[in-house]
C-alpha positions as CSV (number, residue, x, y, z in Angstrom):
1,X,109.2,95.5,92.9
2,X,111.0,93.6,95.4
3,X,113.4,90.9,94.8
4,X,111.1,88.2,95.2
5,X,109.4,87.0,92.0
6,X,106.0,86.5,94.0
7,X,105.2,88.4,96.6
8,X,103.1,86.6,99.3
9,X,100.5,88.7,101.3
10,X,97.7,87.9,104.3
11,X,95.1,89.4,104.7
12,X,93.2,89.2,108.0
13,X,90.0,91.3,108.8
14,X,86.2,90.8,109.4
15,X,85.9,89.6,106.0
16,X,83.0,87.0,105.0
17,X,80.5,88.0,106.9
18,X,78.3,89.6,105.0
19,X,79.4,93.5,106.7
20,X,79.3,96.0,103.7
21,X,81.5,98.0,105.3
22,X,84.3,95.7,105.8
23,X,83.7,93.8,102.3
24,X,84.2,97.4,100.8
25,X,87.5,97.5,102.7
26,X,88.6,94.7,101.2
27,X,87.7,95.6,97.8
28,X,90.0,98.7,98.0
29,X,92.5,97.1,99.8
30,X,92.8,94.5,96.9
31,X,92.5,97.0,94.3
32,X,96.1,98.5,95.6
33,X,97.4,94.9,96.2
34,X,96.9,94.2,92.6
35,X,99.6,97.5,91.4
36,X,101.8,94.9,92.4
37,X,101.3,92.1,89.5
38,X,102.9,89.1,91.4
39,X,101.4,89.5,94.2
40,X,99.8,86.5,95.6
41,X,97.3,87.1,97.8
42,X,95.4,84.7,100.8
43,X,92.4,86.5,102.9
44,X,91.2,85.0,106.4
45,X,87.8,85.1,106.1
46,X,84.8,83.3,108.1
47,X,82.9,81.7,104.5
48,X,86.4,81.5,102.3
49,X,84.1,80.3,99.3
50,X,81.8,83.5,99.4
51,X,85.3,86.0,99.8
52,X,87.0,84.0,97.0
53,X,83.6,84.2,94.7
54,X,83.2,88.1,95.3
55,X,86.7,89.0,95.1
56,X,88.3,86.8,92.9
57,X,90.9,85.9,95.3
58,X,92.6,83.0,97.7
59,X,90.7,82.6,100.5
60,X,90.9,80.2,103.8
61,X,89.2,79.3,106.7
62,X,89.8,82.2,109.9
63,X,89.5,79.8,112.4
64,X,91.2,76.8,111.1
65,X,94.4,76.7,112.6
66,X,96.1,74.9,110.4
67,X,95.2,77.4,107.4
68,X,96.1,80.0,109.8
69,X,99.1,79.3,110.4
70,X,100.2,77.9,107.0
71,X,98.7,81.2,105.6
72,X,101.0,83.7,108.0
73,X,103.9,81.3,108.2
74,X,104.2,81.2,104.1
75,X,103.6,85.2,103.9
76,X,106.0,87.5,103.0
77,X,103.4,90.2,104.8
78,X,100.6,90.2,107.1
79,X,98.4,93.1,106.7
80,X,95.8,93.6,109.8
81,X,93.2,96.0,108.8
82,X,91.4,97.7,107.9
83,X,88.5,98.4,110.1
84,X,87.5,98.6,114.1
85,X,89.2,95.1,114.7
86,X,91.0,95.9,117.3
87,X,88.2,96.9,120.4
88,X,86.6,95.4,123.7
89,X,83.4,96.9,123.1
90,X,82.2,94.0,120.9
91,X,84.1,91.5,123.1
92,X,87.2,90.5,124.5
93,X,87.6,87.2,122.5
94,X,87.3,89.4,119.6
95,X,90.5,91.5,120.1
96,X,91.9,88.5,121.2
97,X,91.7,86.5,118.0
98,X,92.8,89.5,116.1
99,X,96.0,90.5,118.4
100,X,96.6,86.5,118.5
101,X,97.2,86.9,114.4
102,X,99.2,90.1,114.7
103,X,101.7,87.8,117.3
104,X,102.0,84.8,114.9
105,X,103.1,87.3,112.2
106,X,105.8,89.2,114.4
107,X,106.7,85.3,116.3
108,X,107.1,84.2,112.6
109,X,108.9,87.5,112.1
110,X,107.1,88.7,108.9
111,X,106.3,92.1,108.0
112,X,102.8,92.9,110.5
113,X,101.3,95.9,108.9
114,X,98.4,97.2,110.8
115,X,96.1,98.9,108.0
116,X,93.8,102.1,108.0
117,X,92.3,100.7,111.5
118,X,90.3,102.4,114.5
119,X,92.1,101.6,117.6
120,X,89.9,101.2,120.5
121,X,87.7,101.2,122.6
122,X,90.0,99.1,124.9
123,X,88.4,99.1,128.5
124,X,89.7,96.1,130.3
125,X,93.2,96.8,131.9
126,X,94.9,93.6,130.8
127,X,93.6,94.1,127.4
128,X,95.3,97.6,127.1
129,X,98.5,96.1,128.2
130,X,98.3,93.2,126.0
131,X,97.2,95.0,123.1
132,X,100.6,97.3,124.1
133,X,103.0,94.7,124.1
134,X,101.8,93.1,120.6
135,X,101.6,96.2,119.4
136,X,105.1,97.6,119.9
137,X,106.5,94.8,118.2
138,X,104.7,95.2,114.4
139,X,106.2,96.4,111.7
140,X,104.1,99.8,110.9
141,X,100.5,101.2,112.0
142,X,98.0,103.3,109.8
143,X,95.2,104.6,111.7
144,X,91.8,106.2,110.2
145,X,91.0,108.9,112.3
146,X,92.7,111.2,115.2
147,X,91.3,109.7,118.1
148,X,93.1,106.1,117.2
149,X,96.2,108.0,117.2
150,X,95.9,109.4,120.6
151,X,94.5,106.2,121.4
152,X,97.8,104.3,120.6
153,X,99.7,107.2,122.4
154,X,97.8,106.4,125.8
155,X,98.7,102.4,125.4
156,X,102.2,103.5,125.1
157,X,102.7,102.1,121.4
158,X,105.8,104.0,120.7
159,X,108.4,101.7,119.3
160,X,106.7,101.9,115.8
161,X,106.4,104.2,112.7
162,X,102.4,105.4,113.3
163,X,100.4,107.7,110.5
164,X,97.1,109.4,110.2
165,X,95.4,108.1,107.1
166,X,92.0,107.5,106.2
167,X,89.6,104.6,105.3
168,X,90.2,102.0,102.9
169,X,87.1,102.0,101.2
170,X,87.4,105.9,100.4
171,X,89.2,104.5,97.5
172,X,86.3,102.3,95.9
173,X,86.0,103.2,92.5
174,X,83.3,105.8,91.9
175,X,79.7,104.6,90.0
176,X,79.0,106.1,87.0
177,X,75.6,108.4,86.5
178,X,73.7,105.8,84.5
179,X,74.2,103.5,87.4
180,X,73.1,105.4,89.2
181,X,69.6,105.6,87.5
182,X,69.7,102.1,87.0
183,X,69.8,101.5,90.8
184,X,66.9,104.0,90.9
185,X,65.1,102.1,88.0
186,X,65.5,98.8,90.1
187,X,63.7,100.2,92.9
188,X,61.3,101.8,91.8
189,X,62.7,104.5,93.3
190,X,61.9,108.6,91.9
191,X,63.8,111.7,93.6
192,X,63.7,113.2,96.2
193,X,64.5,110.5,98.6
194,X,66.3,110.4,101.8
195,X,68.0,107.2,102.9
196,X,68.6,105.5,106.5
197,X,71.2,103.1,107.7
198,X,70.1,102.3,110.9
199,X,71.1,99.4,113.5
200,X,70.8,98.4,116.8
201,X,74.4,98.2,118.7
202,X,75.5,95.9,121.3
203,X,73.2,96.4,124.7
204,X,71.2,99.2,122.9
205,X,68.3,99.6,120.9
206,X,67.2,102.8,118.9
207,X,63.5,103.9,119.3
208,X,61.9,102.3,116.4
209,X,59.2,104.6,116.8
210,X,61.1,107.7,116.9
211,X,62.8,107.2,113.9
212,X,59.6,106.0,112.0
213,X,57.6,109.0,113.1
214,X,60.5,111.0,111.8
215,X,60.9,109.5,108.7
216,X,56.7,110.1,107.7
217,X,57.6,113.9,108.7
218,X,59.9,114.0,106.2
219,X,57.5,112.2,103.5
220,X,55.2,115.0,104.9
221,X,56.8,117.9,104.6
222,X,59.0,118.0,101.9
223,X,57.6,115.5,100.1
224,X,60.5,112.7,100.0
225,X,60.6,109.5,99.1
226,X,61.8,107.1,102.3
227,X,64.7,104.4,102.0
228,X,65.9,101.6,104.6
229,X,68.9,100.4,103.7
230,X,70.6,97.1,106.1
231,X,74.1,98.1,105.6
232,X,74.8,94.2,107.7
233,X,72.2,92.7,106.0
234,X,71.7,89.6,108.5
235,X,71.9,92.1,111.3
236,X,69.9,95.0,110.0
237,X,67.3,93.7,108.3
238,X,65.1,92.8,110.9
239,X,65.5,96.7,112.4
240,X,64.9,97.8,108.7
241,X,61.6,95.9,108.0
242,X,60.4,96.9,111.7
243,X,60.8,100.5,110.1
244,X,59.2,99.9,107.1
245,X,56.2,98.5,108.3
246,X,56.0,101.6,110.5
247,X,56.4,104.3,107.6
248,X,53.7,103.5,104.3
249,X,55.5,103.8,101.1
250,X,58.6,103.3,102.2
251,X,61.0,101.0,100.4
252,X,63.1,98.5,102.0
253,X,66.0,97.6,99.9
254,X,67.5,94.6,99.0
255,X,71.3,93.0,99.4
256,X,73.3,95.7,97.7
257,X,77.0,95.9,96.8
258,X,79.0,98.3,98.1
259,X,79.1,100.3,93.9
260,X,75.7,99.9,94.2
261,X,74.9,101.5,97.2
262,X,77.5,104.4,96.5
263,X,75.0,104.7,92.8
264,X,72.4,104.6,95.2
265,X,73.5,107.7,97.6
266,X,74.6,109.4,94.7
267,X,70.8,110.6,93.7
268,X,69.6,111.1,97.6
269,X,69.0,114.4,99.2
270,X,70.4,113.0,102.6
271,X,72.0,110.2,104.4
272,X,71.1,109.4,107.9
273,X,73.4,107.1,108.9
274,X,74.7,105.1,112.3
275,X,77.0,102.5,110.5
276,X,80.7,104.4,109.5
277,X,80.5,103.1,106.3
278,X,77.2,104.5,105.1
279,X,78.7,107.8,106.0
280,X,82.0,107.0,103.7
281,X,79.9,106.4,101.0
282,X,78.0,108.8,101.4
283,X,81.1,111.3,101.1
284,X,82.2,109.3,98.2
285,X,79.0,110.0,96.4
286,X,79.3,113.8,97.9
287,X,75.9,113.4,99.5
288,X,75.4,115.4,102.6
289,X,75.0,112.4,105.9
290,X,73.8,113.4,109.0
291,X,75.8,110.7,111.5
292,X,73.8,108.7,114.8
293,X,77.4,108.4,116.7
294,X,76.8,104.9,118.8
295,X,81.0,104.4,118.7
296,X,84.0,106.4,118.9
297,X,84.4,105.8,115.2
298,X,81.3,107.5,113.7
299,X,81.9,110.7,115.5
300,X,85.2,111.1,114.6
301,X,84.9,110.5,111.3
302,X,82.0,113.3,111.6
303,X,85.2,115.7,112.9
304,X,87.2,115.1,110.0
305,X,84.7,116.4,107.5
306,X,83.5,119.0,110.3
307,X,80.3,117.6,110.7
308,X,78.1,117.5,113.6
309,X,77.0,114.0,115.3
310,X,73.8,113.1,116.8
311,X,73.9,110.7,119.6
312,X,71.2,107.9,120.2
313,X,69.9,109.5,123.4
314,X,68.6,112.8,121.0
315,X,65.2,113.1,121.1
316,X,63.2,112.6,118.1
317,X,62.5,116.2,117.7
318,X,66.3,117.3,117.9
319,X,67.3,114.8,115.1
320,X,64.4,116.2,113.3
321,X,65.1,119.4,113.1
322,X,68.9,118.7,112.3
323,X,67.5,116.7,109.4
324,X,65.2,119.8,108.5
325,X,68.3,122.1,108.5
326,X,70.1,119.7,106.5
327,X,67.7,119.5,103.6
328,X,66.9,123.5,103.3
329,X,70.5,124.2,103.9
330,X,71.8,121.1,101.2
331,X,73.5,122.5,98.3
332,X,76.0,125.0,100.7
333,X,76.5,121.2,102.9
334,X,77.4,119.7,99.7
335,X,79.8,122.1,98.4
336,X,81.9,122.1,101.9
337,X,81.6,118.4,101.8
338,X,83.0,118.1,98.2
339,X,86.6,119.7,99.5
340,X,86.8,117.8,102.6
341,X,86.2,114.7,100.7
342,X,88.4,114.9,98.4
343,X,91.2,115.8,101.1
344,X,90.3,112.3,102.4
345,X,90.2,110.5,99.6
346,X,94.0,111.5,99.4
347,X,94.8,110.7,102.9
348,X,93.3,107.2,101.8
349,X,95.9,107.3,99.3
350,X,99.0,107.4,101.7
351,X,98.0,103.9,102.9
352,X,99.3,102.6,99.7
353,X,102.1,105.2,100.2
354,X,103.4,103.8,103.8
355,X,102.5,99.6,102.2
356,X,104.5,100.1,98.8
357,X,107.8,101.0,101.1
358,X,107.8,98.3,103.6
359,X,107.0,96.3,100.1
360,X,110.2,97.5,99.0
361,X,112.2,96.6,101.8
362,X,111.3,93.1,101.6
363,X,114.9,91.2,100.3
């Protein structure tokens, strides 16, 4: 334990709105904070009532600059991360409110850890360079996957101490089975099923009719159950319901929490999944996923458990027939994807690992 009798911590990320994925972040991420007793705790969050209620922890206001800057100013460490904060595809203002946190921690000279994130993708030229130049001057950077890392190489980030971990949220705590049937029971829900986590990116939109016709094929012919899950519930839902209407007897589920959803993918046959964080939990629950890459991220998270992606722009009949090979071919694609899960879930670990020694340092 450091010298301090309370160690003060920020926590900045897309936390509060309602993204599964990045709430499950910082339910692990706060799980590891708390081996640390005294640690005192403040996230950034965009609805600081809804991230205190959830998570039992301080919250303030991300773009009240006052609480901003009170928050990093009285820190003993900033922690950026985890997640795809820092990218251009979703907008330049975005990166730029991120990196603008990451400076007032380094101007304020704190401890700026960047945590478990996916760098990239950074197109604009100015925004590589100033993504650089903040960068360089942090404290230490985790990174989730193998293509951040090489991304960080290329903007010259070389003047800090830079690991290969995993995601965050590969360290949720695992559902038991009777929750698992509980979930089931909720929904009115009987095995087999197969589950999709679909969504419509930035500039793009999937073929809703593609998917639906491939979803009653597999109601068809192996006689499954079908599920649309919103992983972003404001987001997703409407692409969901569209689905849902298109496919009879399918069930659309409700809000789910990330344990929930984990008990859920536990008892599925398959995953098909476009947001990253339906396939983590799928490999948490050890259920075979078959990924839609739409971003850097989901593909190479598919590398690291040597799984294939699909791409958007497959026809219907390709992602079929990868969803047919799947299924007949599940219990050897379970097996493999038991070892290489487990592998992550340590890598996940190390991110505590590199935290607890710049935690240390601290006077």
């Amino acid at each position: 334990m450091p010298k301090k009798e309370k160690l003060k911590i920020t926590v900045s990320g897309y936390y509060g709105f309602g993204n599964t994925g990045d709430e499950a972040i910082l339910t692990s991420l706060l799980r590891i904070l708390r081996r640390f007793p005294k640690a005192k705790v403040t996230v950034l969050s965009a609805y600081p009532r809804r991230t205190q209620k959830e998570h039992g922890v301080k919250s303030v206001s991300r773009i009240n600059p006052i609480s901003v800057l009170s928050s990093v100013l009285n820190c003993d460490i900033l922690i950026s991360g985890g997640g795809g904060l820092l990218q251009d595809a979703t907008s330049s203002r975005s990166l730029l409110y991120y990196l603008s946190i990451i400076f007032l921690g380094v101007l304020f000279r704190k401890r700026v850890v960047l945590l478990a994130q996916s760098i990239g993708p950074i197109s604009k030229r100015i925004n590589r360079e100033l993504t650089s130049w903040v960068l360089n001057k942090v404290t230490l950077i985790t990174v989730r996957d193998e293509h951040s890392l090489k991304e960080l190489e290329k903007l010259g980030v070389k003047q800090v101490p830079t690991y290969q971990t995993a995601d965050l949220a590969l360290l949720l705590e695992k559902p038991e089975d009777e929750e698992a049937n509980e979930i089931l029971k909720f929904l009115g829900l009987k095995e087999p099923f197969v589950v999709f986590c679909l969504r419509n990116p930035k500039h793009r939109r999937i073929r809703v009719e593609d998917f639906s016709e491939i979803a009653t094929r597999i109601q068809r012919e192996f006689q499954a159950e079908i599920v649309f899950l919103p992983f972003q519930f404001a987001v997703d839902q409407e692409l969901c319901e569209k689905l849902s209407a298109l496919v009879p007897q399918s069930i659309l589920c409700p809000f789910l929490k990330p344990k929930q959803i984990i008990s859920l993918f536990a008892k599925a046959e398959l995953v098909v999944g476009m947001r990253l964080h339906s396939l983590i939990f799928s490999a948490l629950a050890r259920t075979p996923f078959l990924p839609i890459a739409y971003d850097p991220k989901v593909s190479s998270f598919a590398q690291l458990l040597n799984q294939e992606a699909l791409f958007l722009e497959d026809d219907a009949e390709k992602i079929f027939s990868k969803i047919e090979a799947y299924l007949k071919n599940r219990a050897k694609i379970k097996e493999n994807l038991e070892k290489g899960a487990s592998q992550l879930e340590q890598k996940a670990e190390e991110n505590w690992i590199h935290l607890e020694r710049i935690i240390n340092s601290l006077p």
